[in-house]
DOGU-260292 format. One line per field, with one value per atom (N, C-alpha, C): residue number from 1; x, y, z; chain. Coordinates in steps of 0.2 Angstrom, whole numbers. Example, Ala and Ser with C-alpha at 12.3 -4.5 7.8 and 13.67 -1.06 7.14 Angstrom:
// residues 2
num (1;1;1;2;2;2)
east (66;62;66;64;68;64)
north (-28;-22;-16;-11;-5;0)
up (39;39;39;35;36;39)
chaine (A;A;A;A;A;A)
***
This chain:
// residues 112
num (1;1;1;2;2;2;3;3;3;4;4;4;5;5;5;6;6;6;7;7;7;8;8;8;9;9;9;10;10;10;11;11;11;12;12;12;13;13;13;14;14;14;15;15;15;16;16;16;17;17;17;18;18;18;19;19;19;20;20;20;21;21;21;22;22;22;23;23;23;24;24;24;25;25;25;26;26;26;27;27;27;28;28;28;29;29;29;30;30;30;31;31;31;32;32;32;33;33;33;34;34;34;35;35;35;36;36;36;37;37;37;38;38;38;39;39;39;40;40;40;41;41;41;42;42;42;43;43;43;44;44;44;45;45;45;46;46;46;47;47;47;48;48;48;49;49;49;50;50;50;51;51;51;52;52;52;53;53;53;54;54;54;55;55;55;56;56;56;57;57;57;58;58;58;59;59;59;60;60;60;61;61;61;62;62;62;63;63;63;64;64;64;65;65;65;66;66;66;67;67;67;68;68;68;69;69;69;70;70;70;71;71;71;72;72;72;73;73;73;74;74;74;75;75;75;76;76;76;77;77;77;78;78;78;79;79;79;80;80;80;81;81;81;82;82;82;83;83;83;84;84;84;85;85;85;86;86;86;87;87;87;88;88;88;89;89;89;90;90;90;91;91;91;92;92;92;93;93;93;94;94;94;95;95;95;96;96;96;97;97;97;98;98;98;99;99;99;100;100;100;101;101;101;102;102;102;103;103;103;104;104;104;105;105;105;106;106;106;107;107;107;108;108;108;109;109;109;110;110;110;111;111;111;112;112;112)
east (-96;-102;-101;-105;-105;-110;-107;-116;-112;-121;-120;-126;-125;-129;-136;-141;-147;-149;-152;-154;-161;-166;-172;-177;-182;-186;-182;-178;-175;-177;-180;-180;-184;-182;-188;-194;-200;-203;-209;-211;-212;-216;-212;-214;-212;-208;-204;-196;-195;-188;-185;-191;-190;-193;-189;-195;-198;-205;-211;-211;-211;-212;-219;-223;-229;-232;-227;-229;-230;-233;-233;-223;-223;-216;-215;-214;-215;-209;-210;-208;-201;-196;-191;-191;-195;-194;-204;-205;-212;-213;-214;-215;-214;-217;-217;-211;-206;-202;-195;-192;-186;-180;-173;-168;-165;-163;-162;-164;-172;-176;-175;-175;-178;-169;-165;-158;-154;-160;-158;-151;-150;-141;-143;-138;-140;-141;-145;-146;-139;-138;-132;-134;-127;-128;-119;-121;-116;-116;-108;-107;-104;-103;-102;-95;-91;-86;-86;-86;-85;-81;-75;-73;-76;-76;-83;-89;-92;-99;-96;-89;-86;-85;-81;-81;-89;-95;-100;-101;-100;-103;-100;-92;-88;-91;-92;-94;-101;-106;-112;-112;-108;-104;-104;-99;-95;-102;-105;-109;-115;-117;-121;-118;-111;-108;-105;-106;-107;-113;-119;-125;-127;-123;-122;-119;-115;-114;-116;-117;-122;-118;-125;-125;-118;-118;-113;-107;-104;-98;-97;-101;-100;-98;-104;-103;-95;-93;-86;-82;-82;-78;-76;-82;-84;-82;-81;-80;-72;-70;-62;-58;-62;-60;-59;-64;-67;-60;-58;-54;-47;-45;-38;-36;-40;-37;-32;-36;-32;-27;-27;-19;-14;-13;-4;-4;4;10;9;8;6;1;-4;-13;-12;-9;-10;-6;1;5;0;-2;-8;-12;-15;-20;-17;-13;-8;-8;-5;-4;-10;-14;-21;-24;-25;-27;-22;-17;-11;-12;-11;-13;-22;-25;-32;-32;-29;-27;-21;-20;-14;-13;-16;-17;-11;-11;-4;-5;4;0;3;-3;1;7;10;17;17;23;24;30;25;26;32;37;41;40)
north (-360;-362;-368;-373;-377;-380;-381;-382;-389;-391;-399;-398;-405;-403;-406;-402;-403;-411;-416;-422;-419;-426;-426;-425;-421;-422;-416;-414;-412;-402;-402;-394;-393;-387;-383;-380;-382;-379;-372;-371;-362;-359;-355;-349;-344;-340;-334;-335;-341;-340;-341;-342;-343;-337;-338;-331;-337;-332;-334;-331;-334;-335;-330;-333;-331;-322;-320;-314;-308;-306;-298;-296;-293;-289;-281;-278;-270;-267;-262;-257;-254;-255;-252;-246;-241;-233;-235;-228;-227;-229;-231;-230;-221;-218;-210;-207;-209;-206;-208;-203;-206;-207;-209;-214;-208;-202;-195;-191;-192;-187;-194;-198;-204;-202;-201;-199;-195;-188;-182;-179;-184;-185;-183;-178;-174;-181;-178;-184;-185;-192;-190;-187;-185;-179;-183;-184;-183;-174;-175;-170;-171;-168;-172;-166;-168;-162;-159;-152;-150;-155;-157;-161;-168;-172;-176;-173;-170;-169;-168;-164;-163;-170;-175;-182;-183;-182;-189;-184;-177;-175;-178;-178;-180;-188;-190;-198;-199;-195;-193;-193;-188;-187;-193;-194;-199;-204;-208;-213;-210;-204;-201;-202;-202;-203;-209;-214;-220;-222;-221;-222;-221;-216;-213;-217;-221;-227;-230;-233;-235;-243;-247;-253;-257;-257;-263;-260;-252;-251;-256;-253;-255;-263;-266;-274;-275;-274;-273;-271;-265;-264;-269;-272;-276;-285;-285;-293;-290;-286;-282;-285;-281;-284;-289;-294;-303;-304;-303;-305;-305;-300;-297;-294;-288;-284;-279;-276;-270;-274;-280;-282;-283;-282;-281;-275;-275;-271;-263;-263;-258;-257;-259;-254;-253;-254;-252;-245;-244;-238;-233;-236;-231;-226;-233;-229;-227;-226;-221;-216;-217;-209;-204;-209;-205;-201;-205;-203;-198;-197;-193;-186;-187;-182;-180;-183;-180;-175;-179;-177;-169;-170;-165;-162;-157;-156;-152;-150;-147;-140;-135;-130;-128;-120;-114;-112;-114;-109;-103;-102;-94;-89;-84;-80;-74;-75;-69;-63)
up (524;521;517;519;515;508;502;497;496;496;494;489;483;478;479;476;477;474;478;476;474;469;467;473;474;477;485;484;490;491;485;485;490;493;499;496;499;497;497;492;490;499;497;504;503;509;510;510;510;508;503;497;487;485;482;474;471;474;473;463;458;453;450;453;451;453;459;461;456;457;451;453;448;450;448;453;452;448;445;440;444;442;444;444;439;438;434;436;432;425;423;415;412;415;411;411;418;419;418;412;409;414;411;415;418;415;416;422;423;428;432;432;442;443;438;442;442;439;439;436;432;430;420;417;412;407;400;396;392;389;384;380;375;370;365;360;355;349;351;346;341;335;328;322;324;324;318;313;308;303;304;299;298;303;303;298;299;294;286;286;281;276;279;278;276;278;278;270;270;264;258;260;252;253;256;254;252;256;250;243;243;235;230;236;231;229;234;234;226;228;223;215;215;208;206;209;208;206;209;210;203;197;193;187;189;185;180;174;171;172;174;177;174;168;163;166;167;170;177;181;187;189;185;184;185;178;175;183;185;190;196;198;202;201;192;191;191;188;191;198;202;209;210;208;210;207;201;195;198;203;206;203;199;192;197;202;206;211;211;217;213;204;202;205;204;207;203;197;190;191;193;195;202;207;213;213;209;208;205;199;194;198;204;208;214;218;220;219;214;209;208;206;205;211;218;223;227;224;226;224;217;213;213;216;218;225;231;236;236;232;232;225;222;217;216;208;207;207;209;212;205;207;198;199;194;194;198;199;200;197;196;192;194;190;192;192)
chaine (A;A;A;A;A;A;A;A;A;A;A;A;A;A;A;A;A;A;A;A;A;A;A;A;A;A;A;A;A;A;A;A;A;A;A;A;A;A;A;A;A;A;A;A;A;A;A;A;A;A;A;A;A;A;A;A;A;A;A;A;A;A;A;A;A;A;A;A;A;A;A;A;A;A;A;A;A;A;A;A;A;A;A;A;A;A;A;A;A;A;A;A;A;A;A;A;A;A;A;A;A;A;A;A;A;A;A;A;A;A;A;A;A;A;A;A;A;A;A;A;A;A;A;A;A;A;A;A;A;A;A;A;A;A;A;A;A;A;A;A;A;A;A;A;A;A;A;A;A;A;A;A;A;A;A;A;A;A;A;A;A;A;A;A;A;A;A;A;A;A;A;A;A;A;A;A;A;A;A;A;A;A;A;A;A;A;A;A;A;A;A;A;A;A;A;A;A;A;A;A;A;A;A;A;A;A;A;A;A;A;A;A;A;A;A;A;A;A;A;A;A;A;A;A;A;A;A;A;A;A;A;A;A;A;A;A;A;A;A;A;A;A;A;A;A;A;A;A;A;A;A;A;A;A;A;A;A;A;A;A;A;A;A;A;A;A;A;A;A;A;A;A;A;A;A;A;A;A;A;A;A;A;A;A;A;A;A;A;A;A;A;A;A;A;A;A;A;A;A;A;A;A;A;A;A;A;A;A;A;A;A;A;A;A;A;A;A;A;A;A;A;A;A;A;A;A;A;A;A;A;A;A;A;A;A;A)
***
């Protein structure tokens, strides 16, 4: 097969062997009828795992207890960050610890 490039004036003129542009164009699938039923194939479906849901609720949380903030704190936390209060070596440890000791709570003694 060979293509040569199309010169001015050289295009074939509209018939049957161009798309006709102007032609109505018909509906691939009904409008009423969803992509499931024209192909009889099950719908999607996500499932959202118990711990998953467990996660969105402690971040609710969380979000809810900032939200709780009084503005002047939060600024402050925030011009902290901007500042690079939290990248020394001594608050990164701090908050290690903190998130450690959140995560991992102390157990009780046991009792003889």
């Amino acid at each position: 097969m060979t293509i040569q490039p199309t010169k001015p004036g050289s295009t074939p003129p509209q018939g049957t062997s161009r798309l006709d542009r102007n032609a109505a164009l018909s509906p691939a699938r009904p409008a009423d009828t969803s992509t499931s039923e024209a192909t009889g194939a099950t719908p999607d479906k996500v499932q959202i795992s118990d711990a998953a849901r467990g996660l969105q609720e402690q971040l609710q949380n969380r979000l809810e207890l900032v939200a709780q903030l009084p503005p002047g704190r939060l600024r402050e936390v925030l011009e902290r960050l901007n500042n690079g209060f939290y990248d020394r070596p001594e608050v990164r440890r701090a908050v290690v610890e903190s998130i450690a000791e959140e995560l991992n709570p102390p157990k009780a003694p046991i009792r003889p």
